[in-house]
Backbone as JSON, one array per atom type, in Angstrom:
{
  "sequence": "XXXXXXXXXXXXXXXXXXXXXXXXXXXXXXXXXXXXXXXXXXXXXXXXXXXXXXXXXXXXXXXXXXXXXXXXXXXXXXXXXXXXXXXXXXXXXXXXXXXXXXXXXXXXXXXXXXXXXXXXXXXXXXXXXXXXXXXXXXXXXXXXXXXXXXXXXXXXXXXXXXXXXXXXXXXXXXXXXXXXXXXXXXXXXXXXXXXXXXXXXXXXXXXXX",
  "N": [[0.85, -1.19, 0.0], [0.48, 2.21, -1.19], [1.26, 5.29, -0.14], [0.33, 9.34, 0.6], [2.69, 11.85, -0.04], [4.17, 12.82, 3.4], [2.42, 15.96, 4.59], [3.68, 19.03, 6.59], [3.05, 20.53, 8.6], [3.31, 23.56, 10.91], [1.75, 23.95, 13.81], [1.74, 25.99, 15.55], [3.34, 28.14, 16.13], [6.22, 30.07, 17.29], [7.57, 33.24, 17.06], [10.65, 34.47, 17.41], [12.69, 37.43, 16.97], [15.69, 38.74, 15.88], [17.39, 41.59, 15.83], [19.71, 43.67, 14.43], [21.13, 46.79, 14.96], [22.43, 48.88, 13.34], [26.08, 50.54, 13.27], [25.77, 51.24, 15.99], [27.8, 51.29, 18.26], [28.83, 53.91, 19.09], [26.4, 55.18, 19.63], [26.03, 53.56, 21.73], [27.42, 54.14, 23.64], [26.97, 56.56, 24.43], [24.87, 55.77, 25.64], [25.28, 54.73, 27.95], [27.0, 57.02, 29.39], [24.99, 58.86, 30.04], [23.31, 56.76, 31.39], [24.88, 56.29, 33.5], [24.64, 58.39, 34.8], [22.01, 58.37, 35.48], [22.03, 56.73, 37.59], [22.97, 57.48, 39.81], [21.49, 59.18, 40.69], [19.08, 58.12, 41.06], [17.1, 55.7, 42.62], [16.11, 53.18, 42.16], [14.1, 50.66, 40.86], [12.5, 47.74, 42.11], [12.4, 44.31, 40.72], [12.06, 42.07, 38.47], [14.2, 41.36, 38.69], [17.52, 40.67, 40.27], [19.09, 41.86, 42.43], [21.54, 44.44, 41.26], [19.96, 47.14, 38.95], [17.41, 48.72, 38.25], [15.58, 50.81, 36.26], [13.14, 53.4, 36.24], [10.22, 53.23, 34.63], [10.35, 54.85, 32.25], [11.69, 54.98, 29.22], [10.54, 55.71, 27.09], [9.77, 58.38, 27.3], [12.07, 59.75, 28.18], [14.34, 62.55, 29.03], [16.8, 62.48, 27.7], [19.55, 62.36, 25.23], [20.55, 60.34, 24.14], [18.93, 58.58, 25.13], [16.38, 59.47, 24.13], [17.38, 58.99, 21.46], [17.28, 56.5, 21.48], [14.92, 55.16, 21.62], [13.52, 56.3, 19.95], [14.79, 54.53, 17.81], [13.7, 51.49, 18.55], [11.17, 51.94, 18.42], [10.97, 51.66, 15.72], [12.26, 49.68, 15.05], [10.18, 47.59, 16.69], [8.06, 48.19, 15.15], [8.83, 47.12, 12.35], [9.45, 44.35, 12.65], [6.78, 43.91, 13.61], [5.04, 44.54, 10.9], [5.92, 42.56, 9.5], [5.38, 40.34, 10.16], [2.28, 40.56, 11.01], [0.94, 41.31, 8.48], [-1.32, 42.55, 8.12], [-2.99, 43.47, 10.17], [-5.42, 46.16, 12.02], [-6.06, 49.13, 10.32], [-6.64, 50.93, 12.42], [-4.9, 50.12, 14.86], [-2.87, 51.38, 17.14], [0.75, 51.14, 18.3], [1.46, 51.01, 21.65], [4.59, 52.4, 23.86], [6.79, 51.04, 26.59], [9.58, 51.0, 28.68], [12.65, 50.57, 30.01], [15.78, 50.56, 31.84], [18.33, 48.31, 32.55], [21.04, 47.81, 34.85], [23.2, 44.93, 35.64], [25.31, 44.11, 37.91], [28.21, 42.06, 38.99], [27.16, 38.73, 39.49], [24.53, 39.63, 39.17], [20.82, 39.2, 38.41], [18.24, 37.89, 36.62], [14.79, 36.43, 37.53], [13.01, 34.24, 36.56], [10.24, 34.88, 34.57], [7.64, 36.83, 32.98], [5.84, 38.83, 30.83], [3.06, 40.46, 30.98], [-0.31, 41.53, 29.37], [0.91, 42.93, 27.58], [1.89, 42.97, 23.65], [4.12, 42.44, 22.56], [7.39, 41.71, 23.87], [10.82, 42.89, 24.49], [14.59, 43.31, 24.15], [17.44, 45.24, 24.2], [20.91, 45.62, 23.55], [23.27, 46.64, 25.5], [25.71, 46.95, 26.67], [27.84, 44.29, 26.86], [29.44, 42.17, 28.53], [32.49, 40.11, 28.43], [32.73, 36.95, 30.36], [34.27, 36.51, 33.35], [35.36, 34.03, 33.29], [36.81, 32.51, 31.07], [35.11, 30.05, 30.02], [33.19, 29.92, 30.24], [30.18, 30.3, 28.83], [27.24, 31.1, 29.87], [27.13, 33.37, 30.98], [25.29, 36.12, 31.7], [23.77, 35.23, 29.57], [20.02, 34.78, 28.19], [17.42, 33.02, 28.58], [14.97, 31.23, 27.06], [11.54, 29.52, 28.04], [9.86, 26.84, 27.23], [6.64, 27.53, 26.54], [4.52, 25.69, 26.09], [4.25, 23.67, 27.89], [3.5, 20.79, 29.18], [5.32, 19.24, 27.59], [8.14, 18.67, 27.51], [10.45, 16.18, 27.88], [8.47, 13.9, 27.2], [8.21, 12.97, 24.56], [10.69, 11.6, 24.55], [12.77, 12.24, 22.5], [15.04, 14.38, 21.53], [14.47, 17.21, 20.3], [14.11, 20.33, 17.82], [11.46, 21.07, 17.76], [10.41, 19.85, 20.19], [12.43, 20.47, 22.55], [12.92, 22.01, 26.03], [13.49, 24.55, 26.26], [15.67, 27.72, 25.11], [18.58, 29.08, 24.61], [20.41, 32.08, 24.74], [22.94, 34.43, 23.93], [23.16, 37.57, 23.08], [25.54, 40.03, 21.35], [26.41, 43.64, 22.17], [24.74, 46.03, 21.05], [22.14, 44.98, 19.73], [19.13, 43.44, 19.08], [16.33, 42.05, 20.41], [13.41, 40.16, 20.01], [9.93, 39.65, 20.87], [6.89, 37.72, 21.47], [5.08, 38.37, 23.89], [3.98, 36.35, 26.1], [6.08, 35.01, 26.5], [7.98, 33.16, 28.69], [10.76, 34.04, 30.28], [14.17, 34.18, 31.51], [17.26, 35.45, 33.13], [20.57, 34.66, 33.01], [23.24, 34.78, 35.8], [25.55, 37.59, 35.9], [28.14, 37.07, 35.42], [30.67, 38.29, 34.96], [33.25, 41.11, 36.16], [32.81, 43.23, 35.48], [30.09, 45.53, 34.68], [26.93, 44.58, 33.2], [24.95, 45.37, 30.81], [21.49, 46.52, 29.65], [18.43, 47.53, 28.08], [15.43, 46.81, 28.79], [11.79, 46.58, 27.43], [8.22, 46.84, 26.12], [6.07, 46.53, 24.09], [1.95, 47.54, 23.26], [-0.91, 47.14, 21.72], [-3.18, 49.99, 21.01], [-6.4, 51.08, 20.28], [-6.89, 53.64, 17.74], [-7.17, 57.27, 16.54], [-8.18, 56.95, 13.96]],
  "CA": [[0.0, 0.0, 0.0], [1.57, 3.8, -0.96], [1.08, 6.71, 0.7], [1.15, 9.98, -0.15], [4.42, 12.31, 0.58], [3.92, 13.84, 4.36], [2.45, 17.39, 4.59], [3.73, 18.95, 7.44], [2.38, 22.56, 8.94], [3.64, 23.75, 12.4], [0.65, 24.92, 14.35], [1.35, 26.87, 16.93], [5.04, 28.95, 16.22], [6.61, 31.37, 18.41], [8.41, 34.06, 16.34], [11.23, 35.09, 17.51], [13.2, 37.58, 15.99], [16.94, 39.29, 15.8], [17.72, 42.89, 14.7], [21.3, 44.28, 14.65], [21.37, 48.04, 14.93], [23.73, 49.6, 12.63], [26.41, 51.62, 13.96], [25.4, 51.21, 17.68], [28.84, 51.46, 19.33], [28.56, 55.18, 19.24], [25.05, 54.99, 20.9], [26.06, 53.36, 23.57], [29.04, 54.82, 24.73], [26.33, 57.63, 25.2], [24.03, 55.72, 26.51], [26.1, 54.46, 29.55], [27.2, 57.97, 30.38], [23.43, 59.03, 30.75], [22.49, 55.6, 32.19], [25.41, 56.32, 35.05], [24.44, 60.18, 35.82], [20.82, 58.44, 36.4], [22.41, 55.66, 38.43], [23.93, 58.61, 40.99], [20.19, 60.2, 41.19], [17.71, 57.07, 40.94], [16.98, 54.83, 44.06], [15.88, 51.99, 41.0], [13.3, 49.43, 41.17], [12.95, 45.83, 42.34], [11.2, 43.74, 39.65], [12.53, 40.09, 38.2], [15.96, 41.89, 39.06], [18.33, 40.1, 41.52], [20.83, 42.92, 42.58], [21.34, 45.45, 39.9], [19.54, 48.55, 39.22], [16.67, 48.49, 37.21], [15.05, 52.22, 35.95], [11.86, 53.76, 35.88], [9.44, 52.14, 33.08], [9.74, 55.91, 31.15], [12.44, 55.02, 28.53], [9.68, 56.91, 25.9], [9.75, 59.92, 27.59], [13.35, 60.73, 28.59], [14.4, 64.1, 28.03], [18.46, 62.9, 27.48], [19.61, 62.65, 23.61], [20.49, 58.73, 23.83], [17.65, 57.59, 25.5], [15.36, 59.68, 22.91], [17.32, 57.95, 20.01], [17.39, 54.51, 21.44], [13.54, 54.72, 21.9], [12.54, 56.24, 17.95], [15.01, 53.32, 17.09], [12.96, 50.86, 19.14], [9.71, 51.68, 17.47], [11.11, 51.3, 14.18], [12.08, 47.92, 15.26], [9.17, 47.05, 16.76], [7.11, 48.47, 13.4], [8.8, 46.82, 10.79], [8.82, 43.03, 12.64], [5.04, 43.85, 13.33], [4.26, 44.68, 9.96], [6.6, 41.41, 8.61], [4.38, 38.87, 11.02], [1.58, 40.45, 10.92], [0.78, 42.51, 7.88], [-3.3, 42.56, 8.15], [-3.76, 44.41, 11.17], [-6.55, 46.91, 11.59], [-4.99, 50.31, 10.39], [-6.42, 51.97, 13.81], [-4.25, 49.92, 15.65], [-1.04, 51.79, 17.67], [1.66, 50.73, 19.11], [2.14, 51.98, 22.82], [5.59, 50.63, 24.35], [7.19, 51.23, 27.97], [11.27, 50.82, 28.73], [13.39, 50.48, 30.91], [17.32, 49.75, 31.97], [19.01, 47.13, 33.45], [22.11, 47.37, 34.96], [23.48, 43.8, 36.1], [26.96, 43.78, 38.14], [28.56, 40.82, 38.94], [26.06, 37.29, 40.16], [22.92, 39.71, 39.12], [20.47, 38.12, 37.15], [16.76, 37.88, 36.56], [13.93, 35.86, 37.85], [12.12, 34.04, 35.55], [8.84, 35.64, 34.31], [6.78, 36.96, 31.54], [4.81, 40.72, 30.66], [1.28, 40.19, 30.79], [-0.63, 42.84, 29.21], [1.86, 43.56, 25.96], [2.28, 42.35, 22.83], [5.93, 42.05, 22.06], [8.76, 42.62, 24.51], [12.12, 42.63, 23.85], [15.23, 43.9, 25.07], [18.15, 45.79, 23.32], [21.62, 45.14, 24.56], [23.88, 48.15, 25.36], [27.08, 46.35, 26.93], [27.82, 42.55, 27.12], [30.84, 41.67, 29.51], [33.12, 38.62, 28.2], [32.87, 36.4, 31.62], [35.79, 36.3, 34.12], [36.16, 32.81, 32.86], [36.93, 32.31, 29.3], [35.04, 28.66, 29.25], [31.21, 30.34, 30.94], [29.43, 30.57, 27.83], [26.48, 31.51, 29.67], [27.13, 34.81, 31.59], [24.43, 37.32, 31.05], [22.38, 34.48, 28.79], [18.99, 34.87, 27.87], [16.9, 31.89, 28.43], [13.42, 31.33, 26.85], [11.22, 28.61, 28.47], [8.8, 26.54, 25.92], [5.09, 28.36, 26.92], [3.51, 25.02, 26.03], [4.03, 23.08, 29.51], [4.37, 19.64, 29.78], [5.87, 18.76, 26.53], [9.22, 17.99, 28.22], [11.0, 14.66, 27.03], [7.5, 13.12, 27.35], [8.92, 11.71, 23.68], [11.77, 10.82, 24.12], [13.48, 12.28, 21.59], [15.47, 15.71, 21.4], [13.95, 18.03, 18.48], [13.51, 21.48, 17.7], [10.15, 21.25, 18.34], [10.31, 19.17, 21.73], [12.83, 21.26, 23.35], [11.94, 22.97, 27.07], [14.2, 25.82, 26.48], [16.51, 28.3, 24.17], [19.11, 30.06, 25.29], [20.93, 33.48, 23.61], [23.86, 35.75, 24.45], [23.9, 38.46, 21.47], [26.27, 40.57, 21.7], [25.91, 44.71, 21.61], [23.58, 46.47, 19.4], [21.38, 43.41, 19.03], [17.71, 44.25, 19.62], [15.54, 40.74, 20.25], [11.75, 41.09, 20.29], [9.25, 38.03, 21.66], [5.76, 37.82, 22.32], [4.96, 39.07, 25.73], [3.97, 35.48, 27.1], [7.04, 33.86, 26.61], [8.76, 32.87, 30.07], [11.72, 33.86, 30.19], [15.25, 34.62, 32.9], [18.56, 36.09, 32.3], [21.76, 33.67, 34.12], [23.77, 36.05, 36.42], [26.59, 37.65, 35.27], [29.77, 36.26, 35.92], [31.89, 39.32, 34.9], [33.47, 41.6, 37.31], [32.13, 44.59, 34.57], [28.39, 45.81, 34.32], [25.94, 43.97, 32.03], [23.4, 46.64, 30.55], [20.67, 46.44, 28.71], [17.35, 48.06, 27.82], [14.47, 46.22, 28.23], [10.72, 46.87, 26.9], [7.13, 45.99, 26.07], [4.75, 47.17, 23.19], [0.91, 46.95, 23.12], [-1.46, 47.84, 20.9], [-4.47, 50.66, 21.19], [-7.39, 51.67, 19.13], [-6.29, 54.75, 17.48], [-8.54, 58.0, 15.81], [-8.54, 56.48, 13.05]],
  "C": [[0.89, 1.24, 0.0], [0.66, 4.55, -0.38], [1.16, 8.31, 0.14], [2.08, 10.83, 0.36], [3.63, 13.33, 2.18], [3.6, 15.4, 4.12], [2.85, 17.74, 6.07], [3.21, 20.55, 7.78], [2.79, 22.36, 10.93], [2.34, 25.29, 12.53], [0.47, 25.7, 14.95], [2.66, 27.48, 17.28], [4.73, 29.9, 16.76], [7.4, 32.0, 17.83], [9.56, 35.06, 17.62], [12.51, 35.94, 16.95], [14.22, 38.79, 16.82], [17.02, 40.57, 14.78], [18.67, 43.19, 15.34], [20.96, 45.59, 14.01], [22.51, 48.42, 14.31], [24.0, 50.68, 13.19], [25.96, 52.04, 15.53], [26.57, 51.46, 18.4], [28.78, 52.79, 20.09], [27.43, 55.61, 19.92], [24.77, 54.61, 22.27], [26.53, 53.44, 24.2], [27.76, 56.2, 25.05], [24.85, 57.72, 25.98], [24.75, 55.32, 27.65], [26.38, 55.96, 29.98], [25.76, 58.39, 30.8], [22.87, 57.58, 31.6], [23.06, 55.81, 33.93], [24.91, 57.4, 35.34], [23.12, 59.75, 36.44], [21.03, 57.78, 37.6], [22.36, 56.78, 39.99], [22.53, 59.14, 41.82], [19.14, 59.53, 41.47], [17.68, 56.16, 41.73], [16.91, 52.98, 42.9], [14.91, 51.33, 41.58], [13.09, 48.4, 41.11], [11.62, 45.27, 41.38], [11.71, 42.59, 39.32], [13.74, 40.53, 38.64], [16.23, 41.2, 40.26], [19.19, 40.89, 41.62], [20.68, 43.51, 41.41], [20.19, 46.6, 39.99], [18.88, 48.51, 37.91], [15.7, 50.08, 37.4], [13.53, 52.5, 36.27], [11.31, 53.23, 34.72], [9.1, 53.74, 32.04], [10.93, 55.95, 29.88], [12.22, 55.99, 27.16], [9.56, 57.62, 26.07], [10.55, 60.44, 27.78], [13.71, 61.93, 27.92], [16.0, 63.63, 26.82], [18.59, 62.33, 25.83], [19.67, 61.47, 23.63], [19.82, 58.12, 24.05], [16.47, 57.89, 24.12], [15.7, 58.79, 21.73], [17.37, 56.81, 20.12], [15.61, 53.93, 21.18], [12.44, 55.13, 20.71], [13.08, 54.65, 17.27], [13.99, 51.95, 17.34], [11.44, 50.84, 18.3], [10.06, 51.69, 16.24], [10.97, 49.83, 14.07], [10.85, 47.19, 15.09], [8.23, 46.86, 15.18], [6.95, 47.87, 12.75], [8.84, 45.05, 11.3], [7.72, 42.82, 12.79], [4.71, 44.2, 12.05], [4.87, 43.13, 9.25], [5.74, 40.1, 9.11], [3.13, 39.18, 10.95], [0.94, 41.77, 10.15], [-0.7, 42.91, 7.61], [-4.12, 43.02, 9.51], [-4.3, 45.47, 10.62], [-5.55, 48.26, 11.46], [-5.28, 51.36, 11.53], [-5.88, 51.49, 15.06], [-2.52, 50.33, 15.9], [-0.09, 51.46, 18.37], [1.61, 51.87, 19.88], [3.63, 51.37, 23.61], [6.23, 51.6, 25.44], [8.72, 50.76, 27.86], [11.68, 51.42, 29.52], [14.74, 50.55, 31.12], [17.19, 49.39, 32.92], [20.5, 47.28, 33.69], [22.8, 45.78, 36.2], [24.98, 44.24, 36.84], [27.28, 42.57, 38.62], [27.32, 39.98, 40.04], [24.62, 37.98, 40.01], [22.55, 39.3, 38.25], [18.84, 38.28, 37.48], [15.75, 36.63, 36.59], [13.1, 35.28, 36.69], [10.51, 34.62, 35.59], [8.27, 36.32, 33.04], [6.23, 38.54, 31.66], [3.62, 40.33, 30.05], [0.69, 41.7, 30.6], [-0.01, 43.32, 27.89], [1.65, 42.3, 25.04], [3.52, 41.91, 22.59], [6.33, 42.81, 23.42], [9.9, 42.22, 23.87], [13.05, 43.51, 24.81], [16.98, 44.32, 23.98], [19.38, 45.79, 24.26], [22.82, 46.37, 24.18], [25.59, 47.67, 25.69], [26.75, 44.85, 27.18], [29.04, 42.36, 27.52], [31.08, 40.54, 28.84], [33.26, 38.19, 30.12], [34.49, 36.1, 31.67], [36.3, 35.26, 33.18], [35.74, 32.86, 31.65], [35.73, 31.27, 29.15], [33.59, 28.89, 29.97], [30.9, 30.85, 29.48], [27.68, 31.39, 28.59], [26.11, 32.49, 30.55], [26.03, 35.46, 31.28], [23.53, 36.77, 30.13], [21.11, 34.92, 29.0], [18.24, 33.59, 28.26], [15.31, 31.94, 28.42], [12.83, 30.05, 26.98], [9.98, 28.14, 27.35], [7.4, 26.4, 26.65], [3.99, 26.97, 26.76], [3.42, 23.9, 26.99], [4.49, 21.93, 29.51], [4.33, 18.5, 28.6], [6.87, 17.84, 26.87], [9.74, 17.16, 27.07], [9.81, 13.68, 27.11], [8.06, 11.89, 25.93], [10.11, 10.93, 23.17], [13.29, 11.27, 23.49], [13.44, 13.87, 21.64], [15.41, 16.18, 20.36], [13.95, 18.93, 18.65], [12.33, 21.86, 18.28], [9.56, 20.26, 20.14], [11.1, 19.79, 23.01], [12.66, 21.61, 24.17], [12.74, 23.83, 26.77], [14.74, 26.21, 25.25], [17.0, 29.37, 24.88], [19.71, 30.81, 24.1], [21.99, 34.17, 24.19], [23.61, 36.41, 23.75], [24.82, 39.15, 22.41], [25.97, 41.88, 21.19], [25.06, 44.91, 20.5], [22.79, 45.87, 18.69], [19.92, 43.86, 19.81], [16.81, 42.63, 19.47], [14.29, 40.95, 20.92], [11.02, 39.46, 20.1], [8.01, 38.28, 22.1], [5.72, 37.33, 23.71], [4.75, 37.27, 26.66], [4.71, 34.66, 27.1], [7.67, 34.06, 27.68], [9.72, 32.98, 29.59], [13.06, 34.42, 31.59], [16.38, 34.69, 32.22], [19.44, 35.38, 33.88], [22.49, 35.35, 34.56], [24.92, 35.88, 35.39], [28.15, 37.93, 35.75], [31.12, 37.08, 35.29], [32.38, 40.03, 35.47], [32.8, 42.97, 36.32], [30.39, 44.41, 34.53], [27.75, 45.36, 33.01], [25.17, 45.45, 31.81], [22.73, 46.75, 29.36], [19.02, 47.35, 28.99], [16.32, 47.19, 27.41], [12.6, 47.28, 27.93], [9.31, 46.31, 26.14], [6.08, 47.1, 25.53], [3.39, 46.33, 23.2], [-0.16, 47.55, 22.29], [-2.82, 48.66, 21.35], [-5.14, 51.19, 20.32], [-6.78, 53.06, 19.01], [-7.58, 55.5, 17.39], [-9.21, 57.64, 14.71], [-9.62, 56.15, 12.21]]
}
């Protein structure tokens, strides 16, 4: 008896997606000096953060020149992977998006957890420490937990699609954007230098339209 050739369709993907900022070095040598003058003035707030110094959630409103251009760049981002995934939205829907910084110093690290309430977060990476030790690959990692529960090794067999996890370092000027209910935690960081990054979370609102 034949058969005919497998169709296969994946039902239920999680897009995640990588943008490299051109020309970022220069951006973020001026975002660290504004990130430290706030450091000096800002008490910070406790949130998945372990140790470290995490900002006010007004990254879209700052007055200072690097925060303004990190946060037009940001909605470009956002924009153009929301129009590439999903180009049939209603045209009176706006992106609103919130941001933050993170500064990590050495063994801080983040709690696993999720942003309920947004569409996309993501998080844009301003410095990335090489760890003390040459042979720690996963200093300052990313790690994204698989949202569909108790998949596990139920089969057995290690796949792409069976996976519980994915981990990430990028390195500077790397902007990675994730729908909001993906679990995820950042490994401490095992450098004696400051991790820092900019995280953030867009959602959409009826416009005038």
């Amino acid at each position: 008896m034949a058969f005919d050739e497998p169709q296969v369709r994946v039902i239920f993907p999680v897009p995640f997606v990588t943008i490299r900022l051109q020309g970022a070095e220069e951006l973020n040598e001026r975002l660290l000096g504004e990130v430290a003058k706030r450091q000096d003035k800002e008490p910070g707030l406790d949130r998945s953060n372990r140790y470290g110094w995490h900002s006010a959630l007004d990254l879209f409103d700052r007055p200072e020149p690097a925060h303004s251009e990190l946060a037009g760049e940001i909605r470009e981002m956002v924009g153009a992977a929301t129009a590439k995934l999903a180009p049939d939205l209603p045209s009176d829907l706006e992106l609103v998006h919130e941001g933050w910084i993170n500064v990590s110093p050495t063994n801080a690290m983040n709690a696993p957890h999720d942003h309920p309430g947004s569409f996309w977060s993501g998080t844009y990476y301003v410095r990335v420490p090489e760890a003390d030790d040459a042979n720690d690959s996963q200093s300052g990692a990313i790690e994204f937990i698989d949202p569909r529960g108790s998949i596990g090794l139920g089969g057995k067999l290690e796949t792409p699609f069976t996976r519980g996890k994915f981990t990430v370092r990028p390195a500077a000027g790397t902007c990675l954007l994730w729908p909001s209910f993906l679990r995820h935690w950042v490994h401490p960081n095992r450098s004696s230098q400051d991790r820092v990054t900019v995280a953030f979370n867009s959602r959409f609102t009826r416009g005038s339209k």
